[in-house]
VOGURO-858150 format. One record per residue (C-alpha): x, y, z. Coordinates in pm, whole numbers, plus 50000, padded with zeros to 5 digits. Each point is the difference from the previous one (the first is absolute). Layout:
N
+-------+-------+-------+
|     X |     Y |     Z |
+-------+-------+-------+
|     X |     Y |     Z |
...
+-------+-------+-------+
REM end
This chain:
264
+-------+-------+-------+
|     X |     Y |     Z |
+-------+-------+-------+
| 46373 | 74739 | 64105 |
| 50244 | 50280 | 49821 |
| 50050 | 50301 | 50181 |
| 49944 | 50173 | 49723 |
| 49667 | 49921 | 49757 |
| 49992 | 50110 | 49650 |
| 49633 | 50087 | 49970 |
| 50058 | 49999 | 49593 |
| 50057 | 49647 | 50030 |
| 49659 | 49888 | 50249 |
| 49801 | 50202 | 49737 |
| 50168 | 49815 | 49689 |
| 49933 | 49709 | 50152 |
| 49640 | 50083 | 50074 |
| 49950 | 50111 | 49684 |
| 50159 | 49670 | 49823 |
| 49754 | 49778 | 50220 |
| 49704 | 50191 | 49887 |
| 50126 | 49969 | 49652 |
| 50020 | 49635 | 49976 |
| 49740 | 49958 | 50222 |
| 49743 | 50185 | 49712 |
| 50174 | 50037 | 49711 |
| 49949 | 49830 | 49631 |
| 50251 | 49672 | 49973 |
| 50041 | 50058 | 49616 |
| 50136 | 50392 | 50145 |
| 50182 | 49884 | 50292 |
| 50424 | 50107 | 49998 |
| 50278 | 49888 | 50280 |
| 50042 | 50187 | 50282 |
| 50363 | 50098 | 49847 |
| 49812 | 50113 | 49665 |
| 49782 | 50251 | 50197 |
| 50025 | 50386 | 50031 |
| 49806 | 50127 | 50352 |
| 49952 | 50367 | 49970 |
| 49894 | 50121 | 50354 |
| 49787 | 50279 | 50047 |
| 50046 | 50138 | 50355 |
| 49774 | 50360 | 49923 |
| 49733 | 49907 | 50230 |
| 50198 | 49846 | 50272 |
| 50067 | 50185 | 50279 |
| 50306 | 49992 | 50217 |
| 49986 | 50231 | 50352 |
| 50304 | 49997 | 50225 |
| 49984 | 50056 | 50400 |
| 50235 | 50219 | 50177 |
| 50329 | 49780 | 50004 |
| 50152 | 49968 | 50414 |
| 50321 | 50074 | 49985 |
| 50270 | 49793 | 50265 |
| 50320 | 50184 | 49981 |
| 50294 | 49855 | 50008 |
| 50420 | 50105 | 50116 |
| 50293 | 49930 | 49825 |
| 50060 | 49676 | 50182 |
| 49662 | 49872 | 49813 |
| 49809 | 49997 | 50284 |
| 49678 | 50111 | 50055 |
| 49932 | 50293 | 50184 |
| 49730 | 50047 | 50297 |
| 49732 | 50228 | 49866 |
| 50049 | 50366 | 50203 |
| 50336 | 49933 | 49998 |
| 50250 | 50176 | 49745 |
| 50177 | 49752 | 49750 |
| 50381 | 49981 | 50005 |
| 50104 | 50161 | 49680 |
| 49788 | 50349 | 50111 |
| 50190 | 49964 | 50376 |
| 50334 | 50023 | 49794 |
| 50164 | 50233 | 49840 |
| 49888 | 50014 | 49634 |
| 50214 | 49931 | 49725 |
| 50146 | 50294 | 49842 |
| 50065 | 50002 | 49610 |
| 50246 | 50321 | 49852 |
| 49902 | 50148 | 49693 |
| 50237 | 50347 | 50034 |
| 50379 | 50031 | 50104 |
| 50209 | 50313 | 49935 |
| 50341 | 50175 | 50165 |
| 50042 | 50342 | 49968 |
| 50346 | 50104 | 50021 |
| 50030 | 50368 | 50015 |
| 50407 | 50143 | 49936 |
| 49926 | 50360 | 49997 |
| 50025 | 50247 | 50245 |
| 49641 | 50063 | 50078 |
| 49686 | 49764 | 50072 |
| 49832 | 49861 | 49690 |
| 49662 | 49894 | 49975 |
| 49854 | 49712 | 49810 |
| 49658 | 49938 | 49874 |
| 49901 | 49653 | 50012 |
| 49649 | 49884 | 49745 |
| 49947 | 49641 | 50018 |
| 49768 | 49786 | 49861 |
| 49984 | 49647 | 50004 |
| 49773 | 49655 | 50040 |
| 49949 | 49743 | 50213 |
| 49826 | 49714 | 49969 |
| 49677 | 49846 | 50242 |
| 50004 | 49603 | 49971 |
| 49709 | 49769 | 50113 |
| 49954 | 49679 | 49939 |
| 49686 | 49838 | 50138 |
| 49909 | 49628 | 49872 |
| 49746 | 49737 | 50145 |
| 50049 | 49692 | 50164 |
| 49709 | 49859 | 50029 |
| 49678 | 50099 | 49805 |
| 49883 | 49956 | 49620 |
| 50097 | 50181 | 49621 |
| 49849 | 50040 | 49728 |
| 50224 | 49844 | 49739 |
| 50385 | 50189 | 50016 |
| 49776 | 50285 | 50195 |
| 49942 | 50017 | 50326 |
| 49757 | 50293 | 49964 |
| 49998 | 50133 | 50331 |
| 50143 | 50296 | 50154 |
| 50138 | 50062 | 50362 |
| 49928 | 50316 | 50199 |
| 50321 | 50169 | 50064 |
| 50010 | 49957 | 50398 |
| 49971 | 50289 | 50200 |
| 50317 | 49996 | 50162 |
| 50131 | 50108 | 49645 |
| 49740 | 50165 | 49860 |
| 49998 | 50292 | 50265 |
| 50398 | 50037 | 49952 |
| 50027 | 49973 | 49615 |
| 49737 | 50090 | 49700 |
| 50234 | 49800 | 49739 |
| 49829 | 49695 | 49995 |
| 49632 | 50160 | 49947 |
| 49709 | 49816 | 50170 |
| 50093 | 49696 | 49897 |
| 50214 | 49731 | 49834 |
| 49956 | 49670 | 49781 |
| 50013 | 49649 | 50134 |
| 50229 | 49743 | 49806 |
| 50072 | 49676 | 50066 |
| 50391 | 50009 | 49938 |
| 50196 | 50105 | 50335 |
| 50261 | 50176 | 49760 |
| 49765 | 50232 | 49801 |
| 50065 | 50302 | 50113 |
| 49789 | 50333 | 49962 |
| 50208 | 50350 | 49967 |
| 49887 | 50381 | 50035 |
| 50248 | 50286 | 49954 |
| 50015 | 50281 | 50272 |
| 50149 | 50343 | 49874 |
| 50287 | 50201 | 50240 |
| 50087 | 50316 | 49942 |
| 50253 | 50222 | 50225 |
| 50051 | 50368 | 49948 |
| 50247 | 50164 | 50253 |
| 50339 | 50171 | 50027 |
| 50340 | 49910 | 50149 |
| 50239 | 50221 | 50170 |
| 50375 | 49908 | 49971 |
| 50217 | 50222 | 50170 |
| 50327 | 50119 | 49899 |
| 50268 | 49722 | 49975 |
| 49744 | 49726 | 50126 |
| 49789 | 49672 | 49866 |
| 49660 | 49927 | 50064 |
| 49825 | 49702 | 49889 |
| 49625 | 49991 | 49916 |
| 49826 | 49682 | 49992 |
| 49589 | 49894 | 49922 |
| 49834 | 49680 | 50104 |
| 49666 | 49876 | 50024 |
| 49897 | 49795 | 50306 |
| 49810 | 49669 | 49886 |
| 49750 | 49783 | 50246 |
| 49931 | 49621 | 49928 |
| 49694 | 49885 | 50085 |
| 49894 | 49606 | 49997 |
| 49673 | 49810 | 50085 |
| 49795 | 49696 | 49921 |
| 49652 | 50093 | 49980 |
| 49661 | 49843 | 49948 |
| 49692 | 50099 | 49863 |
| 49667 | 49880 | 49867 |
| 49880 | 49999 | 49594 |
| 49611 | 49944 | 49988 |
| 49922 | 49864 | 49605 |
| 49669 | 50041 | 49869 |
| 49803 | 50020 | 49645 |
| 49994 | 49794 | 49712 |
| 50284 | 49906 | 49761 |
| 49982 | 49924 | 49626 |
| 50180 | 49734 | 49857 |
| 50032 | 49941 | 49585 |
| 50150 | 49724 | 49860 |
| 50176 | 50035 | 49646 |
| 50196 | 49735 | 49828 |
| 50346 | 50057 | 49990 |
| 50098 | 49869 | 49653 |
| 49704 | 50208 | 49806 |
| 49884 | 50237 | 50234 |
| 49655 | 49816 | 50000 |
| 49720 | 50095 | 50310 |
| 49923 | 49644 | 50152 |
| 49788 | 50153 | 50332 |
| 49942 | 50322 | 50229 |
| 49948 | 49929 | 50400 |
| 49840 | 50298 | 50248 |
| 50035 | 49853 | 50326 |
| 50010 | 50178 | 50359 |
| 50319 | 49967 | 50125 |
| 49873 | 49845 | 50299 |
| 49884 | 49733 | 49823 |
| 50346 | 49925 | 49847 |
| 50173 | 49976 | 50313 |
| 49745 | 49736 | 50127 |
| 50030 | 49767 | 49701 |
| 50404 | 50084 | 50100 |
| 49964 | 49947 | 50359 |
| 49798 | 49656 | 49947 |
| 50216 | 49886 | 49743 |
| 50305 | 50065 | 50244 |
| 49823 | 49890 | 50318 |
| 50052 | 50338 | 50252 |
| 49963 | 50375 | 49945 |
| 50377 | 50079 | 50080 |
| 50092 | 50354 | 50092 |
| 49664 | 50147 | 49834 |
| 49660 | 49977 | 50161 |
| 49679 | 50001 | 49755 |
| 49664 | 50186 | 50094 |
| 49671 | 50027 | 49844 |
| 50114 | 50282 | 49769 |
| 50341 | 50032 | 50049 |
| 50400 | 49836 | 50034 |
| 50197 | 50123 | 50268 |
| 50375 | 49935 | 49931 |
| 50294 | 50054 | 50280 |
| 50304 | 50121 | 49841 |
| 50334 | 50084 | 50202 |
| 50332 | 50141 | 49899 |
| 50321 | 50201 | 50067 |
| 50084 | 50341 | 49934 |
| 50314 | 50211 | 49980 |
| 50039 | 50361 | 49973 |
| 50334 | 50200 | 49987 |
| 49955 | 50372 | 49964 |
| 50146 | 50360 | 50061 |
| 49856 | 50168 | 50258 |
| 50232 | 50365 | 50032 |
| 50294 | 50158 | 49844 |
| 50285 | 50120 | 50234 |
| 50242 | 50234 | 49885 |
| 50368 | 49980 | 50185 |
| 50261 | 50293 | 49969 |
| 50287 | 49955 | 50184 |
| 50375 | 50105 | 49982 |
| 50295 | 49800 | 49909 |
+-------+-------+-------+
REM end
């Protein structure tokens, strides 16, 4: 069984069975001539809290208590200011230095195993903690994909206002950086699906209504999990579908601005 299930498909093809199943012969299209607009309004998707296993730079996983590799280093620094003050005159000069400039926080966080909905995953992934209580950039949370290059961005303003002293026949240099974490994981985490969807069927070539379905989802993934012969990496209760999903995540962000005057 795929890794990863598009749940637009199982319901198309529920849909199509009950169609043919109950439908008029002198109205009935090919599957390729049909439109399946998918209501998912009263369908209900709740996320667990995801566990998070870190991992180091060697792409190892990391005991839990025990602090990853790429926090145990020293951070990666990225410059954003450089200037050399050369003062010629007799007496000390003094500089003012206003700076203002951007960085930007990456993530990218993608599943691996789990289900979409179509080209959406539509799920989102608590930012772990280990971030969350260094940074704000990345908010509460971020969007799931299923493409390990997609790529989520957030700008973080830096601003500097100080003053240099050069004294007299002298060069100082003045240089800004912001210090940048990484932080990787796999993590896994449970979606529980519940409600009913809607299903109409148009026909593609004049827009004609053939058939609406309301069906409990947990119906639909029976008919799918008979018709397929297991239940996979979902498990189907009386009211409800619970669905494991699993993934990596990447964050690279700015964590403090250091400010370095020195002479030359």
């Amino acid at each position: 069984m795929a890794e990863i299930t598009d749940i637009e498909d199982i319901v198309k093809d529920y849909a199509w069975n009950i169609y043919t199943k109950t439908s008029n012969g002198n109205r009935k299209v090919d599957y390729d001539e049909a439109r399946f607009d998918i209501d998912w309004s009263r369908t209900k998707f709740v996320s667990s809290k995801p566990e998070f296993q870190k991992i180091d730079n060697n792409g190892q996983q990391v005991p839990r208590g025990k602090i990853p590799a790429q926090f145990a280093e020293t951070p990666t620094s990225q410059e954003i200011y450089r200037s050399t003050y050369t003062n010629k005159t007799n007496g000390e000069q003094e500089h003012a230095i206003s700076m203002h400039r951007s960085t930007k926080s990456i993530c990218k966080a993608y599943i691996t195993k789990g289900y979409t909905k179509g080209i959406n995953v539509g799920l989102k992934l608590a930012v772990p903690g280990d971030v969350a209580n260094i940074t704000p950039s990345f908010g509460y949370s971020v969007n799931l994909t299923e493409n390990s290059e997609e790529t989520t961005e957030k700008t973080i303003d830096w601003g500097s206002d100080c003053k240099v002293k050069v004294p007299k026949g002298q060069k100082v240099s003045a240089k800004i950086s912001v210090v940048e974490n990484n932080y990787s994981a796999t993590f896994q985490m449970t979606t529980s699906i519940y409600g009913t969807v809607h299903v109409a069927i148009h026909s593609r070539s004049d827009d004609r209504f053939l058939q609406s379905i309301d069906t409990p989802f947990t119906n639909i993934m029976r008919w799918y999990s008979e018709k397929n012969g297991g239940y996979g990496q979902y498990t189907i209760k009386p009211k409800e579908v619970e669905w494991k999903v699993s993934g990596n995540c990447d964050f690279r962000f700015g964590v403090e601005q250091q400010i370095e005057i020195q002479p030359l």
